[in-house]
Every structure is written in structure tokens, then in C-alpha cells.
C-alpha positions as CSV (number, residue, x, y, z in Angstrom):
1,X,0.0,0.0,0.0
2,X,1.8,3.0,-1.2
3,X,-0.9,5.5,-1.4
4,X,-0.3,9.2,-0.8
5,X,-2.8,10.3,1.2
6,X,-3.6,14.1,0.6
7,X,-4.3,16.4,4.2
8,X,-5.1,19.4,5.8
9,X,-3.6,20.5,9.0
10,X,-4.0,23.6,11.6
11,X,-3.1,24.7,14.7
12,X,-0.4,23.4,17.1
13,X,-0.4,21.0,20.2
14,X,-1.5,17.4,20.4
15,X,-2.4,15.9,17.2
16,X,-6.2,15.5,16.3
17,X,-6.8,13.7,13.5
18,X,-11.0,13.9,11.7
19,X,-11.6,10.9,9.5
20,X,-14.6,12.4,7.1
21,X,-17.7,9.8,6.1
22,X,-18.0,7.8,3.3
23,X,-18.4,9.8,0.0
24,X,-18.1,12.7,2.2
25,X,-15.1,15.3,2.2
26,X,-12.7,17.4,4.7
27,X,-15.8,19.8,5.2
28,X,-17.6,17.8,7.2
29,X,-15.3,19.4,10.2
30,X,-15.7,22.7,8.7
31,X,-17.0,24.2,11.9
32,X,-15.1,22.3,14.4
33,X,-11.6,22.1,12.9
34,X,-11.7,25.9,13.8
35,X,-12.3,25.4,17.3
36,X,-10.0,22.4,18.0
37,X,-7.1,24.1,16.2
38,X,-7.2,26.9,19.0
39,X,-5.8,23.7,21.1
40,X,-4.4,20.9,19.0
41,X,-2.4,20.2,15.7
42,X,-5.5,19.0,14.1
43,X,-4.9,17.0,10.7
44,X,-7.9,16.5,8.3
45,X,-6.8,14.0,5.4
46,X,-9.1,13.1,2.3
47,X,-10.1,9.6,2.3
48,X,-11.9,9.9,-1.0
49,X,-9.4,7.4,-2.4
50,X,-10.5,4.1,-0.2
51,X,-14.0,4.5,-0.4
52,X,-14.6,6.3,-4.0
53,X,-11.1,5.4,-5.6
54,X,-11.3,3.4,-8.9
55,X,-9.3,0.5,-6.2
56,X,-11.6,-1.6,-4.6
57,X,-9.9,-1.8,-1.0
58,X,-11.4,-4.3,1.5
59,X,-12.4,-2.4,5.4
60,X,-8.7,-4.0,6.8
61,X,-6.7,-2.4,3.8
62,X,-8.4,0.9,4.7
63,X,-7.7,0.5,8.5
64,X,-4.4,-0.3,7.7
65,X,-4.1,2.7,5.2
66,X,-5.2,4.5,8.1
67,X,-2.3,3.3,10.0
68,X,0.3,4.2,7.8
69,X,-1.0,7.8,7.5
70,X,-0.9,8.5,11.1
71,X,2.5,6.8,11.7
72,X,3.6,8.9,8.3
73,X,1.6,12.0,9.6
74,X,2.2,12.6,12.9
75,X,5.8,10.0,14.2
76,X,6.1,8.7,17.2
77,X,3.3,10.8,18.5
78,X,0.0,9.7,20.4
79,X,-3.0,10.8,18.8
80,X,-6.3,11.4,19.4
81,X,-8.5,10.2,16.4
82,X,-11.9,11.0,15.4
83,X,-14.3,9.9,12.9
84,X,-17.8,10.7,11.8
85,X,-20.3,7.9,10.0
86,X,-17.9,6.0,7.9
87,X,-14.9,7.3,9.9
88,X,-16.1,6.7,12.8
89,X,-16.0,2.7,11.9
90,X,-12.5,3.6,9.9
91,X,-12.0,4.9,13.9
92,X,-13.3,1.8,15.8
């Protein structure tokens, strides 16, 4: 799996990292990325590619896509993830 997974990132602190729904897109945290970038490094990447990308990927090769971002994103760092709908089972 050597997909480059495209991101958005704000603010400074511990990293907080939005996983976006299925078919959705980074504005799903429009209004809240503001206010948790007043206390955290948050980090908004755009999952389009695992669950609209012309590659069928099974759930586990998205999780472990996941993985790899955050380990790639945000090294030897703990972080806090979130996810909404889709995400939030990308999350689990």
C-alpha cells in the first residue's frame, strides 16, 4: 500500500486527527476544525481514495491505510482520532 494520502492541517499541540464519512469530504469538520485548532495540531486528510477510488480496497486495507497515515503524519506521536459515519467505523 503506497498511497499518498492528501491532508489538511491547523493549529499546534497534540495531534487531532478527523476521519470524514463515506463519500463525504474534509468539510464535514468545517465548523469544528476551527475550534480544536485553538488547542491541537488538528490534521484533516481526504479519504476519497479508499471509499470512491477506482481501487476496490477491502475495510482491513483501509484501517491499515489508516495506520500508515498516522504513523507517516504525525511520528512517534500519540493521537487522538476521530471519525464521523464512515470514519467513525474507519476509527473503531
Amino acid at each position: 500500500m503506497d498511497v499518498k494520502v492528501a491532508f489538511r492541517e491547523m493549529g499546534e499541540g497534540e495531534t487531532v486527527i478527523l476521519l470524514h464519512g463515506y463519500a463525504g469530504t474534509v468539510a464535514q469538520w468545517e465548523p469544528l476544525k476551527v475550534l480544536l485548532a485553538k488547542y491541537y495540531r488538528v490534521v484533516l486528510p481526504n479519504l476519497g481514495h479508499l471509499t470512491l477510488g477506482r481501487e476496490k480496497r477491502r475495510f482491513g486495507q483501509q484501517v491499515d491505510e489508516i495506520r500508515q497515515f498516522i504513523l507517516e503524519s504525525s511520528p512517534n506521536q500519540k493521537v487522538h482520532l476521530v471519525g464521523i459515519s464512515y470514519g467513525g467505523a474507519l476509527t473503531w
